[in-house]
C-alpha positions in Angstrom: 42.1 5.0 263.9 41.5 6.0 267.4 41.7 3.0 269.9 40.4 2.8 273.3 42.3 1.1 275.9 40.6 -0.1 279.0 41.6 -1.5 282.6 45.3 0.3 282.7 47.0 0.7 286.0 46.8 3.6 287.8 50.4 4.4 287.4 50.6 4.2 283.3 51.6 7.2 281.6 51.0 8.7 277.9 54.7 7.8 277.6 54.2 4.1 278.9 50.9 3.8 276.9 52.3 5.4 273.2 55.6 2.9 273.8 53.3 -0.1 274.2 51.3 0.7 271.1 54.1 2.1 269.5 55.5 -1.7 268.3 52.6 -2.2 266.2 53.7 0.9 264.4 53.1 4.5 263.9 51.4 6.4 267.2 49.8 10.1 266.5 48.9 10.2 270.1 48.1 8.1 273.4 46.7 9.9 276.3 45.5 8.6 279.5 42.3 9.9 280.8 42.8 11.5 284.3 40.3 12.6 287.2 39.7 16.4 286.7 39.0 16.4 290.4 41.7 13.8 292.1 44.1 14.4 289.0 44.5 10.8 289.0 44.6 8.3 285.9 40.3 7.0 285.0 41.9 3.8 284.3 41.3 4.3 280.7 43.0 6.2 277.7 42.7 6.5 273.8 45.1 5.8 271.2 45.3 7.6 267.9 47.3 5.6 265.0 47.0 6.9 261.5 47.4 3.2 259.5 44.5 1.3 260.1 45.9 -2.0 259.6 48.7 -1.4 262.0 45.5 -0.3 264.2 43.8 -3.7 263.9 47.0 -5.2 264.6 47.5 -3.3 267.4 43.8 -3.8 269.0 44.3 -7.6 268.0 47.4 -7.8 269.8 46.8 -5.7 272.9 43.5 -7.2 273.7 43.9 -9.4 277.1 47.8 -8.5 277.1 49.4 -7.6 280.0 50.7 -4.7 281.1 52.1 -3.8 284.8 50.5 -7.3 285.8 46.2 -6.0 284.3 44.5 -7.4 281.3 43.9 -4.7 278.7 40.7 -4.4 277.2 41.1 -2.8 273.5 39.2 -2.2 270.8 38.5 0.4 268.1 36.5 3.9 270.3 33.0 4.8 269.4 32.4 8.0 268.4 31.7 10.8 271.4 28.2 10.8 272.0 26.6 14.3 272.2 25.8 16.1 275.7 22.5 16.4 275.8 21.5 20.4 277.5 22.0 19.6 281.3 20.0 21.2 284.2 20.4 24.5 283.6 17.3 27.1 283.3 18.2 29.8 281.0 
């Protein structure tokens, strides 16, 4: 299941953010989403956990925790909505 994880400080890593999901169980991959122009952290990332109950656990758990002294905000991701053409004239 992947999970997205909202409101993380600045300064979390995919490190720090796999290790706090990781105690819920079995982490594929956590990745913090960071500005392609600044190169710094969005304030948001995704994790992927293969067990879906350990996922629910995990979202259930993490939801309004702390972490570095900010609320989380977690729940299950939606599905990448598709880019619609852009601007271009070709």
């Amino acid at each position: 299941m992947n999970i997205f994880v909202g409101n993380l400080p600045f300064s979390t890593t995919d490190d720090g953010l796999r290790e706090a999901f990781s105690r819920f169980g079995s982490v594929d991959s956590a990745q913090v989403i960071m500005d392609r122009e600044t190169g710094r952290s969005r304030g948001f990332g995704f994790v992927e956990m293969p067990d879906d109950n350990e996922a629910r656990e995990a979202i259930s758990g993490m939801n309004g925790a702390d972490l570095d002294g900010r609320p989380l905000t977690v729940n299950e991701a939606r599905p990448k909505a598709p880019r619609s053409g852009g601007g271009g004239r070709w």
